[in-house]
Chimera marker file (.cmm) of the C-alpha trace (Angstrom):
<marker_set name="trace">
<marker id="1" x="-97.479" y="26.229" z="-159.332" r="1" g="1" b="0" radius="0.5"/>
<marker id="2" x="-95.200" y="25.439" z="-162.451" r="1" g="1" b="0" radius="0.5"/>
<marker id="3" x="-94.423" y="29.056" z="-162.393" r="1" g="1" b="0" radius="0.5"/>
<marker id="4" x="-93.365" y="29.331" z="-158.877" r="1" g="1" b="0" radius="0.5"/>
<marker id="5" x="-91.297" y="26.338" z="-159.624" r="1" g="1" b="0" radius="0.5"/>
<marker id="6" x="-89.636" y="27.991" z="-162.477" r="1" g="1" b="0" radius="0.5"/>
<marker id="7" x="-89.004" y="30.869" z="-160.577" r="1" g="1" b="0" radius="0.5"/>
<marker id="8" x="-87.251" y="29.581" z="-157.384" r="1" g="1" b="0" radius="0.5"/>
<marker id="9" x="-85.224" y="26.987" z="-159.906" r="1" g="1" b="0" radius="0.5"/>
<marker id="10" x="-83.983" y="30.120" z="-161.879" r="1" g="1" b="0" radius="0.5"/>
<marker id="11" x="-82.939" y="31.928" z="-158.452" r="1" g="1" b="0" radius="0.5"/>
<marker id="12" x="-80.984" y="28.878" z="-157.930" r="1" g="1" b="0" radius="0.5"/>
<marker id="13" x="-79.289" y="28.787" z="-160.709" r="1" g="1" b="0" radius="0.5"/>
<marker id="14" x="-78.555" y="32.607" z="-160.403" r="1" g="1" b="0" radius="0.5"/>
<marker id="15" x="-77.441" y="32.400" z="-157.128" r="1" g="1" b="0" radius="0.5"/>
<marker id="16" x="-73.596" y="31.760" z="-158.089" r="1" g="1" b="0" radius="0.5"/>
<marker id="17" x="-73.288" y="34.487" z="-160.199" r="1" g="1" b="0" radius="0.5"/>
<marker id="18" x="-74.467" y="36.876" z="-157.490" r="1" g="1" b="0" radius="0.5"/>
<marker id="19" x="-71.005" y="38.860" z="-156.418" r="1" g="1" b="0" radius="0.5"/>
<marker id="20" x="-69.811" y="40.515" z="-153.582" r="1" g="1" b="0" radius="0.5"/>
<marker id="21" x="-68.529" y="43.406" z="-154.809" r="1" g="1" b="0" radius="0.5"/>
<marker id="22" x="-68.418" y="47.106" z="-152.994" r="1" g="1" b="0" radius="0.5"/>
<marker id="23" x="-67.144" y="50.420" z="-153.124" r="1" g="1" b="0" radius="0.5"/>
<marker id="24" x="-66.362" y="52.681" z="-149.901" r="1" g="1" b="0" radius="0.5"/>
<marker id="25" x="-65.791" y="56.089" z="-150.205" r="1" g="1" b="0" radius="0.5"/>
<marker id="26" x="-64.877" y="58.504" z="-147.158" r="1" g="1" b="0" radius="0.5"/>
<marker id="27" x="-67.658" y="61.125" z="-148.505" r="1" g="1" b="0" radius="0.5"/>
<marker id="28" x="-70.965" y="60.609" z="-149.005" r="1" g="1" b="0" radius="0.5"/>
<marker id="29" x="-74.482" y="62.708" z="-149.285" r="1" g="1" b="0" radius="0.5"/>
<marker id="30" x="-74.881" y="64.102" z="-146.231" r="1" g="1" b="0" radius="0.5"/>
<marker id="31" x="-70.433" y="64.802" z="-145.530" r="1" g="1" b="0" radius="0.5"/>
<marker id="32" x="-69.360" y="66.196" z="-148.130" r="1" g="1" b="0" radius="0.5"/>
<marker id="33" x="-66.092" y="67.142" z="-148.963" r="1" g="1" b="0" radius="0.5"/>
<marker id="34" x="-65.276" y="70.974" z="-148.254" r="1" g="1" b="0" radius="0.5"/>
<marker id="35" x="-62.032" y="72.538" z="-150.313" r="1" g="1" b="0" radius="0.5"/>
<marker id="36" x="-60.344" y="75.811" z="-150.487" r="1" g="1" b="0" radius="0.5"/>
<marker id="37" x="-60.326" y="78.064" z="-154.080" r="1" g="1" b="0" radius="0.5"/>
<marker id="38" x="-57.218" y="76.301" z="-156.200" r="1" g="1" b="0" radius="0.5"/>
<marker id="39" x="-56.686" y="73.233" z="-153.937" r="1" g="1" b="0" radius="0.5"/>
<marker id="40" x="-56.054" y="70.146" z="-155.193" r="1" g="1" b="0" radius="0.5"/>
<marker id="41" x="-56.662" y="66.736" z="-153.482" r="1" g="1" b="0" radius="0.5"/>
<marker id="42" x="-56.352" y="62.882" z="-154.341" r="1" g="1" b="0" radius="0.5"/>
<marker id="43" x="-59.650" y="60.934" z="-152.690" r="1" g="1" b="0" radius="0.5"/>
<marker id="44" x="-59.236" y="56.947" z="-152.263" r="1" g="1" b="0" radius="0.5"/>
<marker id="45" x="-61.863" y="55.019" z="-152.940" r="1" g="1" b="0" radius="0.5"/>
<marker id="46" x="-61.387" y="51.173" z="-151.621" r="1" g="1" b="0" radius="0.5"/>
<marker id="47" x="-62.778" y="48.319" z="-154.142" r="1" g="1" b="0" radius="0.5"/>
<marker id="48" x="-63.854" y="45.267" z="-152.143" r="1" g="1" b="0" radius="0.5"/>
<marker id="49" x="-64.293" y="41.559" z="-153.457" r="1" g="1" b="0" radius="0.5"/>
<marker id="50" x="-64.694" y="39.883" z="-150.403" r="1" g="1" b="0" radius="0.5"/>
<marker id="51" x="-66.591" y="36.714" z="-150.795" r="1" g="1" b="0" radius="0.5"/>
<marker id="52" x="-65.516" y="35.633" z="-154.087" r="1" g="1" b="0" radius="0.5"/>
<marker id="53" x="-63.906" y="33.320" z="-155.248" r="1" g="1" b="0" radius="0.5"/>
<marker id="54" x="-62.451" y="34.644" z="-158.479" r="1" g="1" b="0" radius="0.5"/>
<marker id="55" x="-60.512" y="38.027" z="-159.586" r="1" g="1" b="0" radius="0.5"/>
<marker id="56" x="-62.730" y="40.593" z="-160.866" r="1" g="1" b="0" radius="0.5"/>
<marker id="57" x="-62.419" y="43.429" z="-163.651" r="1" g="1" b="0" radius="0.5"/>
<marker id="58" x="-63.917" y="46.946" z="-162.650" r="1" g="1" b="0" radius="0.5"/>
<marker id="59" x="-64.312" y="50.323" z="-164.928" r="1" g="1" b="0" radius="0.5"/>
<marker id="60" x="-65.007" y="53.276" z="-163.212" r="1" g="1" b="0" radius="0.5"/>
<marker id="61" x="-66.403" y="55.903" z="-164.923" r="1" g="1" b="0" radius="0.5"/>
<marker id="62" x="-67.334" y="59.950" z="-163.717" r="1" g="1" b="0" radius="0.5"/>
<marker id="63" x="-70.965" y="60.714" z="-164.275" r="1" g="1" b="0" radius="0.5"/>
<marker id="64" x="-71.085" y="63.791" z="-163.016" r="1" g="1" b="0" radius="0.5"/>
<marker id="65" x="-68.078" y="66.429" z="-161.582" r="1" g="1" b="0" radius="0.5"/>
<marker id="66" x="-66.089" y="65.968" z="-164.995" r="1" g="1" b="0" radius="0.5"/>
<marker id="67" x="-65.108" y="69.882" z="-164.511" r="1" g="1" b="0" radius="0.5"/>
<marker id="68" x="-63.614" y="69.106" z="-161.309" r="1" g="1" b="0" radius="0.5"/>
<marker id="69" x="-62.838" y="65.228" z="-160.868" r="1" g="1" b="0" radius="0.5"/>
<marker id="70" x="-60.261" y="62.955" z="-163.291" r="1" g="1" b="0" radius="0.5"/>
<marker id="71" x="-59.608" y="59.236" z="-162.429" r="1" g="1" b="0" radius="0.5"/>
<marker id="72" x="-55.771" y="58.213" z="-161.972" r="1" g="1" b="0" radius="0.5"/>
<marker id="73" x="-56.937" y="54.688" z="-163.783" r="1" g="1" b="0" radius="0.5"/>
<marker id="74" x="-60.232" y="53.396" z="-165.044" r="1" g="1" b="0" radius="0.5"/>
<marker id="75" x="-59.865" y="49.999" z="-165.189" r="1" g="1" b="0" radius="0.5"/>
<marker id="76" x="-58.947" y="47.612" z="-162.019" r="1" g="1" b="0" radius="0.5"/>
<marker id="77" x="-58.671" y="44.344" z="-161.008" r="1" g="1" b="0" radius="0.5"/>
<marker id="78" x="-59.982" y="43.469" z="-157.661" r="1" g="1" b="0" radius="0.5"/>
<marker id="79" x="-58.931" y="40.219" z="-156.279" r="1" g="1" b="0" radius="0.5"/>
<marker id="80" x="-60.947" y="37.717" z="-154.810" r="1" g="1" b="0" radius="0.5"/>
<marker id="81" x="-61.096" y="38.030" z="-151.116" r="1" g="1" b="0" radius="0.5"/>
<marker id="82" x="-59.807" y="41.214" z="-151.051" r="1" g="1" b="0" radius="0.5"/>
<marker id="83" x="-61.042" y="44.965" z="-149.326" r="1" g="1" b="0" radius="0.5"/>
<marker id="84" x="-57.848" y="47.529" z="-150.237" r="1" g="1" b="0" radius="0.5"/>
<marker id="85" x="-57.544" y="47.791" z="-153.966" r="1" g="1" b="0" radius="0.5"/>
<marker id="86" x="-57.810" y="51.939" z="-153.935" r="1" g="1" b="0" radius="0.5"/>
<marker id="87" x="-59.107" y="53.928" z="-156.949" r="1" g="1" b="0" radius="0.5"/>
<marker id="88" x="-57.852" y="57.411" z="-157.065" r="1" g="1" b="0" radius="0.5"/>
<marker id="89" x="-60.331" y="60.715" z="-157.538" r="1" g="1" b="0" radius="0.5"/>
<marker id="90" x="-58.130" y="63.416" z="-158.540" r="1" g="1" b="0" radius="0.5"/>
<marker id="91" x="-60.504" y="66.451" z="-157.552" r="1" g="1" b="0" radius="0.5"/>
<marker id="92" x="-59.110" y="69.982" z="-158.247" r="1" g="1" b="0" radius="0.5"/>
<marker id="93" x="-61.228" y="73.682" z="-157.372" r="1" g="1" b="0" radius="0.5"/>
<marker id="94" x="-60.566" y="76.352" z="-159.682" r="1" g="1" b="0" radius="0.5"/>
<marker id="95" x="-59.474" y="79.459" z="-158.738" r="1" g="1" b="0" radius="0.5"/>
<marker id="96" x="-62.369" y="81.366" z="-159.941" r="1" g="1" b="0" radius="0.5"/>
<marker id="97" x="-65.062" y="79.478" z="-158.615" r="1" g="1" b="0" radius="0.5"/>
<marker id="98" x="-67.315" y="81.176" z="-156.005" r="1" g="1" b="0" radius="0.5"/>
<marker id="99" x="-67.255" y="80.294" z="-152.800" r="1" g="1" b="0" radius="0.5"/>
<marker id="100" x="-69.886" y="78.769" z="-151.458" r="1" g="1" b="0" radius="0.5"/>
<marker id="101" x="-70.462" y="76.688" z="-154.532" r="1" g="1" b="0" radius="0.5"/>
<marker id="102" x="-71.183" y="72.532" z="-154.391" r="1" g="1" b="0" radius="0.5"/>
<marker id="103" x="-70.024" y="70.522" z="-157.227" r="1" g="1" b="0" radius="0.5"/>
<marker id="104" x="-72.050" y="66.931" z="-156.994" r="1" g="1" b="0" radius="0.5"/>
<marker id="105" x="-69.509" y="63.899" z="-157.830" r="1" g="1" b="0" radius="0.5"/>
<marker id="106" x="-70.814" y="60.467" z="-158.766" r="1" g="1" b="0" radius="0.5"/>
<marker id="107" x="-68.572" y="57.612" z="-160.105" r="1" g="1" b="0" radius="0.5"/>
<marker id="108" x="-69.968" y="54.619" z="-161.653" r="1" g="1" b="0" radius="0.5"/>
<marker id="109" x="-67.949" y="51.741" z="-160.912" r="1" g="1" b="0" radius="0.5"/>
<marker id="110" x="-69.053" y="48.030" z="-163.223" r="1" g="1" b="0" radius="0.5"/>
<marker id="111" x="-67.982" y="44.598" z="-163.131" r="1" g="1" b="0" radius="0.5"/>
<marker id="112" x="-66.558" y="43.721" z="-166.574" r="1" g="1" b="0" radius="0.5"/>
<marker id="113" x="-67.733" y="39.870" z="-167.387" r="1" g="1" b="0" radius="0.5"/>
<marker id="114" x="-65.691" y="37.710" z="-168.784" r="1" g="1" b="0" radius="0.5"/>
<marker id="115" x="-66.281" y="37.218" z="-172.854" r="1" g="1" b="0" radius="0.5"/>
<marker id="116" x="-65.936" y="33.746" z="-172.514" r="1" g="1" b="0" radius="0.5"/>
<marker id="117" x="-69.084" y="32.614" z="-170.513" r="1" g="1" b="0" radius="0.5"/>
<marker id="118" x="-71.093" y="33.868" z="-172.936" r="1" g="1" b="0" radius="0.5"/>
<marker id="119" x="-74.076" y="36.262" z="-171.380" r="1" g="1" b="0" radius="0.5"/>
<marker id="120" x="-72.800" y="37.008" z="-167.461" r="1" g="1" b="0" radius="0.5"/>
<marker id="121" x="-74.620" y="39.155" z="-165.339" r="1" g="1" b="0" radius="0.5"/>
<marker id="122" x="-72.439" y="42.147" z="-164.215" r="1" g="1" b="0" radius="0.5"/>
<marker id="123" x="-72.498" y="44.078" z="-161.175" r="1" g="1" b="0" radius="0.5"/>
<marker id="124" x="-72.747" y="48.109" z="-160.704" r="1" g="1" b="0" radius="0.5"/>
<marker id="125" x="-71.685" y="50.460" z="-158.063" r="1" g="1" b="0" radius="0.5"/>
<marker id="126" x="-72.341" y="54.134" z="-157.512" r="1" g="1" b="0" radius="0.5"/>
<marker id="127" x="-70.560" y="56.389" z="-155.060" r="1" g="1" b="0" radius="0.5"/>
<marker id="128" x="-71.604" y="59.732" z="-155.100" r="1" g="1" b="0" radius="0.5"/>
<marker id="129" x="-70.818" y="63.146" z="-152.499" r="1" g="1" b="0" radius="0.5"/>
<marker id="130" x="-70.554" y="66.794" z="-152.615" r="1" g="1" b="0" radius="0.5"/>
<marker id="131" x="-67.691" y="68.884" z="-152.472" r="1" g="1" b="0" radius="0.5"/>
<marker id="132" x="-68.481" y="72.675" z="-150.776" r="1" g="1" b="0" radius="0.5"/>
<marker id="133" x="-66.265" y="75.140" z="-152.097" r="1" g="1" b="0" radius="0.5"/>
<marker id="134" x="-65.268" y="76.647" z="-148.612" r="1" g="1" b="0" radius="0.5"/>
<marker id="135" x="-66.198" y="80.244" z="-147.978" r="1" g="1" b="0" radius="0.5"/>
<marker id="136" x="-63.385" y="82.761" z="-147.793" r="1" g="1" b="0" radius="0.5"/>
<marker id="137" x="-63.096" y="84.701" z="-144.322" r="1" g="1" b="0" radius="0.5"/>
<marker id="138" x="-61.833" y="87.931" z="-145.006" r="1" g="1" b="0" radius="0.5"/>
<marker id="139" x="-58.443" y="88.901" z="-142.744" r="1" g="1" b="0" radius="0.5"/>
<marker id="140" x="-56.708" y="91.993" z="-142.514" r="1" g="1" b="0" radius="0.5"/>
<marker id="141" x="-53.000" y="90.744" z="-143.938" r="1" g="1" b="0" radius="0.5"/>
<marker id="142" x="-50.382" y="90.672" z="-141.123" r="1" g="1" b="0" radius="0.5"/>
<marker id="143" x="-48.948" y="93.521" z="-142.352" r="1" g="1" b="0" radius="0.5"/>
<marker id="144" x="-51.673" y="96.061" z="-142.260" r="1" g="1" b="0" radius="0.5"/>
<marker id="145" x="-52.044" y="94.975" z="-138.227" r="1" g="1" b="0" radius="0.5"/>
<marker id="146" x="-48.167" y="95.353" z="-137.781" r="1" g="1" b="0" radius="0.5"/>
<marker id="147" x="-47.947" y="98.818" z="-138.951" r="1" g="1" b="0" radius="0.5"/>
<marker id="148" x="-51.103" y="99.934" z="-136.962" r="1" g="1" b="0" radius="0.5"/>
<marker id="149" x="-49.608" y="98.755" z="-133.829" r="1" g="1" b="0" radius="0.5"/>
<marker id="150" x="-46.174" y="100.292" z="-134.883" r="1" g="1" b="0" radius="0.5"/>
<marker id="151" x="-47.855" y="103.333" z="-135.264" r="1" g="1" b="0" radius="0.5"/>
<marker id="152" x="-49.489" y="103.217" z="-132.004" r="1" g="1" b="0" radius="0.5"/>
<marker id="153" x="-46.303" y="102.230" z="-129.863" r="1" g="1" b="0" radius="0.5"/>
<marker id="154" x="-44.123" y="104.717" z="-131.959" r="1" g="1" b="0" radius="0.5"/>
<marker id="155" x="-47.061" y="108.132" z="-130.852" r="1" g="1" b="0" radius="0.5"/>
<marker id="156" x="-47.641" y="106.608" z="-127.409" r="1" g="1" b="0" radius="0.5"/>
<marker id="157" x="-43.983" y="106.942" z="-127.198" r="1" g="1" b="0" radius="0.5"/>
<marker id="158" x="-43.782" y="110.694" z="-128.607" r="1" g="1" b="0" radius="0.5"/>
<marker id="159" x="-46.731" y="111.476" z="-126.465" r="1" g="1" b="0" radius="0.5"/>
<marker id="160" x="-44.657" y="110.238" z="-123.143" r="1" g="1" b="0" radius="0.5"/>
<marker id="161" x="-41.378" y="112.207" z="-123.797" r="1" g="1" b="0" radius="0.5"/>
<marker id="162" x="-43.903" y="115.216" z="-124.673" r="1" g="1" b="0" radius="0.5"/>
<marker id="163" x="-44.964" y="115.107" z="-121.141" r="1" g="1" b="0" radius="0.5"/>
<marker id="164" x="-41.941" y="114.655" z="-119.947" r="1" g="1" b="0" radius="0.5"/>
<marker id="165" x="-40.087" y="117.670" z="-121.389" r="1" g="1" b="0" radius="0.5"/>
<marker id="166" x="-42.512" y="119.650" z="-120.212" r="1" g="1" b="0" radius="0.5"/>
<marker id="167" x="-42.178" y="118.554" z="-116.696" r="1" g="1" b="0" radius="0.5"/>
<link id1="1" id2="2" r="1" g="1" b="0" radius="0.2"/>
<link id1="2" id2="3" r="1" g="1" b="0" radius="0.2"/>
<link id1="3" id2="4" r="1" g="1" b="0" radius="0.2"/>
<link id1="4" id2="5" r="1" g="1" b="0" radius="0.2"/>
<link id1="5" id2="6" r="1" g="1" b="0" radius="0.2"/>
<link id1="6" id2="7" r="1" g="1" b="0" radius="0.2"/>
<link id1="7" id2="8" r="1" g="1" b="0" radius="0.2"/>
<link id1="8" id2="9" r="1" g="1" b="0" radius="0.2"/>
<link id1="9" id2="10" r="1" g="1" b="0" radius="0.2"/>
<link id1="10" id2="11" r="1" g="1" b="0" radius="0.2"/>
<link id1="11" id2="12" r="1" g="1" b="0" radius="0.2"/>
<link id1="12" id2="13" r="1" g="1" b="0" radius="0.2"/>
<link id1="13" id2="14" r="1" g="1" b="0" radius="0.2"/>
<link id1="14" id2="15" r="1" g="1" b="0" radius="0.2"/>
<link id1="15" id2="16" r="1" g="1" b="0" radius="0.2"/>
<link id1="16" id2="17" r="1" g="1" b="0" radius="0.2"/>
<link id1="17" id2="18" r="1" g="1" b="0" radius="0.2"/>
<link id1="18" id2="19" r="1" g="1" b="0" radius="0.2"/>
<link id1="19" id2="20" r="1" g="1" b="0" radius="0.2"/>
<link id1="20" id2="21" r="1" g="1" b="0" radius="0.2"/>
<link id1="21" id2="22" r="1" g="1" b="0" radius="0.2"/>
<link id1="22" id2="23" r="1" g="1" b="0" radius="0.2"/>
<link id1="23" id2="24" r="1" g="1" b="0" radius="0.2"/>
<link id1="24" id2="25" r="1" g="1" b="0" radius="0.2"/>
<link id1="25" id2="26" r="1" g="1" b="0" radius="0.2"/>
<link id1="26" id2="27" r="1" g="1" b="0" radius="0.2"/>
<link id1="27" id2="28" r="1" g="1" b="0" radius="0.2"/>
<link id1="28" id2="29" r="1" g="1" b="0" radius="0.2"/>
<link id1="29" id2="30" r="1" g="1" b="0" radius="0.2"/>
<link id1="30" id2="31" r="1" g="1" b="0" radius="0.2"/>
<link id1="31" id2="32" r="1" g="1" b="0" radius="0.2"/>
<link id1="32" id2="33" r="1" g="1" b="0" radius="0.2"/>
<link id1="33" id2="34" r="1" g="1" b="0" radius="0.2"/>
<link id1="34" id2="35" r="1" g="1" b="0" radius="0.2"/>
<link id1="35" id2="36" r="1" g="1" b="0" radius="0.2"/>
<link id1="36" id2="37" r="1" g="1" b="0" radius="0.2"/>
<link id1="37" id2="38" r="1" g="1" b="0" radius="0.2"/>
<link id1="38" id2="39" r="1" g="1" b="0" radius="0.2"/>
<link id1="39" id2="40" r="1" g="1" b="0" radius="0.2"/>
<link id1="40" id2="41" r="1" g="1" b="0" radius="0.2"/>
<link id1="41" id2="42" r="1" g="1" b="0" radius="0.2"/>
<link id1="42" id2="43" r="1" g="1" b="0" radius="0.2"/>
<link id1="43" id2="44" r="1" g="1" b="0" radius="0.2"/>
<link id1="44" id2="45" r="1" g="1" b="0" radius="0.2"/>
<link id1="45" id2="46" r="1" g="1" b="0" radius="0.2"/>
<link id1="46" id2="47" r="1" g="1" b="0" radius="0.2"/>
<link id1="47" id2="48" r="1" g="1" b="0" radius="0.2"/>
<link id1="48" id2="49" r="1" g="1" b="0" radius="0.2"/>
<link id1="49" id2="50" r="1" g="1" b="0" radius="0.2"/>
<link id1="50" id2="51" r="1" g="1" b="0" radius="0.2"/>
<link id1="51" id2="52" r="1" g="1" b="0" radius="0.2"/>
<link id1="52" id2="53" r="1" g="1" b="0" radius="0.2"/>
<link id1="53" id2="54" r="1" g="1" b="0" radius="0.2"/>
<link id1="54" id2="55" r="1" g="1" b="0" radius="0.2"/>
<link id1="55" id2="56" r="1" g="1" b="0" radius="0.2"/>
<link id1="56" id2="57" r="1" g="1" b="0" radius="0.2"/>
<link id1="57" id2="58" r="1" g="1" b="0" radius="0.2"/>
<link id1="58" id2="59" r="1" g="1" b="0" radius="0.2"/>
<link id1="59" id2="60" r="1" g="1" b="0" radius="0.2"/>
<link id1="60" id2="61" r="1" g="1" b="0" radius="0.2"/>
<link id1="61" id2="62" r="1" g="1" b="0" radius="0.2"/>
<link id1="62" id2="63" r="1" g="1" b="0" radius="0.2"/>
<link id1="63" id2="64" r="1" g="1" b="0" radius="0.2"/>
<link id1="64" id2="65" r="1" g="1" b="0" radius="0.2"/>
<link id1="65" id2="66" r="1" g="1" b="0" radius="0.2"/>
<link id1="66" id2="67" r="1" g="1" b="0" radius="0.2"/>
<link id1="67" id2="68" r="1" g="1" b="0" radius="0.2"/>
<link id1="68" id2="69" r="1" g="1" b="0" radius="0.2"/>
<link id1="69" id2="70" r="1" g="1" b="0" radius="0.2"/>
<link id1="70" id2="71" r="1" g="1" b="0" radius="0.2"/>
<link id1="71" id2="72" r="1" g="1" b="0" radius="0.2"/>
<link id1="72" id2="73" r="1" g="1" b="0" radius="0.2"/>
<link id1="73" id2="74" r="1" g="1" b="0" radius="0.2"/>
<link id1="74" id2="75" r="1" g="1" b="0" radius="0.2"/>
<link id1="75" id2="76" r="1" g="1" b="0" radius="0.2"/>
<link id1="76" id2="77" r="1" g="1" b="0" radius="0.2"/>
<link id1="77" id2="78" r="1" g="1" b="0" radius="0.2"/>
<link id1="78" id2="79" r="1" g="1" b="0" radius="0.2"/>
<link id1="79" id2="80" r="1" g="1" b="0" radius="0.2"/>
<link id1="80" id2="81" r="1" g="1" b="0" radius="0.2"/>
<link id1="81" id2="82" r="1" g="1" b="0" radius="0.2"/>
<link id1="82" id2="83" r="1" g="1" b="0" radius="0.2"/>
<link id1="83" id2="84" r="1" g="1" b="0" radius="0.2"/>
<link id1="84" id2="85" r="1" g="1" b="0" radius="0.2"/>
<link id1="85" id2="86" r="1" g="1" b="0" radius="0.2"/>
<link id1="86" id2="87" r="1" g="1" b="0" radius="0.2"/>
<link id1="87" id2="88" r="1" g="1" b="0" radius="0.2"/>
<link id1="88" id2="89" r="1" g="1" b="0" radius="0.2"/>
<link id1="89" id2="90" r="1" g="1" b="0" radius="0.2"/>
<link id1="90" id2="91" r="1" g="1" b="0" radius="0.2"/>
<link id1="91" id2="92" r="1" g="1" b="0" radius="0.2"/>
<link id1="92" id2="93" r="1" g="1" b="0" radius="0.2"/>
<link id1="93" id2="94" r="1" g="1" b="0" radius="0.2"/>
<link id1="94" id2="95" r="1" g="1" b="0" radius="0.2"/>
<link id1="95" id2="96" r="1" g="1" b="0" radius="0.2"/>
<link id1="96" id2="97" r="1" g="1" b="0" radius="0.2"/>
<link id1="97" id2="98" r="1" g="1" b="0" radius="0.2"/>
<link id1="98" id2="99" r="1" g="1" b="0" radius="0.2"/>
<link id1="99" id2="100" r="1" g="1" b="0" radius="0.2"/>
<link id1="100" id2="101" r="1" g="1" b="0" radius="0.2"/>
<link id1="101" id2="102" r="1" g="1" b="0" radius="0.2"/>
<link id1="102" id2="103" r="1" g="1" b="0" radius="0.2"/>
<link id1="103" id2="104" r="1" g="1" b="0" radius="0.2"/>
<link id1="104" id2="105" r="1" g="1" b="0" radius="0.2"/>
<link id1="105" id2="106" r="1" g="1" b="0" radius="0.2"/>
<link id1="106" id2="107" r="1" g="1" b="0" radius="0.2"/>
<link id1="107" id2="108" r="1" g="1" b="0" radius="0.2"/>
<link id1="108" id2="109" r="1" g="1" b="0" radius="0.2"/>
<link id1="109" id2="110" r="1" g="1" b="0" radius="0.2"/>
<link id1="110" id2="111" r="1" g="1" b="0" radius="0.2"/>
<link id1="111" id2="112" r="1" g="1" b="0" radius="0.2"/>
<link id1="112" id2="113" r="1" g="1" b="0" radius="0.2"/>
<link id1="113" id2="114" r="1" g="1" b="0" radius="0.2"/>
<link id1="114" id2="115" r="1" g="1" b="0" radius="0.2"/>
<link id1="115" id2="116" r="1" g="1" b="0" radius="0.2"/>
<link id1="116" id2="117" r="1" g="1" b="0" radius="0.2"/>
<link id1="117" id2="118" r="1" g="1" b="0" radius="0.2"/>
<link id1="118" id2="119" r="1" g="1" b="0" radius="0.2"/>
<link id1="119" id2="120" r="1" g="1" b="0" radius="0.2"/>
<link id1="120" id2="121" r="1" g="1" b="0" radius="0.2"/>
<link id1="121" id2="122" r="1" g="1" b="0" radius="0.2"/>
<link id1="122" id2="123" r="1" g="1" b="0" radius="0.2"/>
<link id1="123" id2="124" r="1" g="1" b="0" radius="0.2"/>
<link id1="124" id2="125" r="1" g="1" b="0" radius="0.2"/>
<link id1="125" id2="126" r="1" g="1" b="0" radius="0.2"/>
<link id1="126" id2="127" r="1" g="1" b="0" radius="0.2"/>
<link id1="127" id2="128" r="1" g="1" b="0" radius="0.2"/>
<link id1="128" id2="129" r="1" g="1" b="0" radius="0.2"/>
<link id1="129" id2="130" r="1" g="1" b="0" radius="0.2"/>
<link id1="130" id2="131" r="1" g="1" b="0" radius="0.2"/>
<link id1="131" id2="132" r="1" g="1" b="0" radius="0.2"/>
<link id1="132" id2="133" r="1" g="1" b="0" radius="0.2"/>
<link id1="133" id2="134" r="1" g="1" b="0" radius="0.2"/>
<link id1="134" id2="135" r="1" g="1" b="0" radius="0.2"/>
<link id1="135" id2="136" r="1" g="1" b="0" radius="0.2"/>
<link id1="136" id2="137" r="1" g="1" b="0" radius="0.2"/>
<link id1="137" id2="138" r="1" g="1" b="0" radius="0.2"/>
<link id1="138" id2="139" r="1" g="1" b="0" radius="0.2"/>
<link id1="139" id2="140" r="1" g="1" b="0" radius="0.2"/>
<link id1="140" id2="141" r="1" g="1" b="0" radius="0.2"/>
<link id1="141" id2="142" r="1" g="1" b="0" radius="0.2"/>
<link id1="142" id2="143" r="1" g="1" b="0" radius="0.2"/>
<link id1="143" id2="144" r="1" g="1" b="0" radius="0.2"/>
<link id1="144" id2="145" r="1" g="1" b="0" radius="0.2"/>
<link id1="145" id2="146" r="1" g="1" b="0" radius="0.2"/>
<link id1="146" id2="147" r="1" g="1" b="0" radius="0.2"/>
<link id1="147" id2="148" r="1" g="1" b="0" radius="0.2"/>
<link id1="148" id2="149" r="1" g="1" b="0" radius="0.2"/>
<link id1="149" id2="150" r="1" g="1" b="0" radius="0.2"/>
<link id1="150" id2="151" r="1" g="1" b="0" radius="0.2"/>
<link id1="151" id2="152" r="1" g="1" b="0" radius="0.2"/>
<link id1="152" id2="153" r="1" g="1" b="0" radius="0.2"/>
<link id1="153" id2="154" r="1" g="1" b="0" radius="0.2"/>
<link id1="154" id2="155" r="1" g="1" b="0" radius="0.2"/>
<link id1="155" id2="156" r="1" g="1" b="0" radius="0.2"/>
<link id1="156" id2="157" r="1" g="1" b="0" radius="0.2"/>
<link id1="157" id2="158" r="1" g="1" b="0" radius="0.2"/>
<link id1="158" id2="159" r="1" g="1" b="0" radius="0.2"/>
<link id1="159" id2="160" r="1" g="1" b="0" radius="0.2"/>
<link id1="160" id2="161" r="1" g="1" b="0" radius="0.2"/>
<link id1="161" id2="162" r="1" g="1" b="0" radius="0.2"/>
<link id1="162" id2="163" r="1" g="1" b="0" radius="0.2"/>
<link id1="163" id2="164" r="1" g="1" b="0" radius="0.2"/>
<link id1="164" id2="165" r="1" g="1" b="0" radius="0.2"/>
<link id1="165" id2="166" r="1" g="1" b="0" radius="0.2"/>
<link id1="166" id2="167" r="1" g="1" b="0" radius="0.2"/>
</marker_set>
């Protein structure tokens, strides 16, 4: 019984420190992100504090994507009560990378305590998608099409005035 006791007064005191902290990403496992060979693209992801009542400090850190994905900041401060402070993935396909291909992304994202409270417990986030190199469809160039159908008018043409002479 003293134990129990001990317990539920420790969740009490815990309780406080417990944050509300998120991360929302518009790709997850299971909708992944699909790019072309050499595009580049700039992915938002929205750090919420909504039911505190203090500013937060995040770091974001890549665990995994590095090749492909750079962070346009690492650090952030969230406000309290706030859902739209954006963290920018930077995520860029090389040109030589096979089609086909899925790079996995995840991005660690950590509350960073303040010093001066002594031991504080911090909170971590993970966000973590796929991005599908898209498979090339192979067209015959615009030109190649043109000069087939050129080349079709142009003898359908001879053919006609061939007949005709000869009429």
């Amino acid at each position: 019984m003293k134990r129990i006791s001990i317990i539920i007064f420790l969740v009490l005191i815990l309780i406080p420190t417990i944050n509300s902290f998120g991360v929302s990403a518009p790709y997850w496992q299971g909708n992944p992100l699909e790019m072309d060979k050499g595009e580049t693209k700039i992915i938002d992801l929205n750090l919420q504090n909504m039911m505190e009542e203090k500013d937060i400090n995040v770091k974001a850190e890549i665990i995994s994507g590095l090749e492909i994905a750079t962070l346009k900041q690492e650090s952030f401060l969230v406000k309290a009560n706030t859902a739209d402070t954006i963290a920018q993935l930077e995520i860029s396909i090389p040109e030589n990378a096979k089609s086909g291909k899925s790079f996995p992304i995840k991005v660690t994202f950590k509350t960073i305590s303040d010093k001066s409270q002594g031991v504080a417990l911090g909170t971590g986030m993970d966000i973590s998608f796929n991005v599908l190199v898209k498979k090339q469809e192979k067209q015959f160039p615009i030109l190649i099409i043109s000069i087939i159908l050129g080349i079709l008018i142009l003898s359908s043409l001879i053919i006609l005035i061939m007949k005709k002479k000869k009429n």
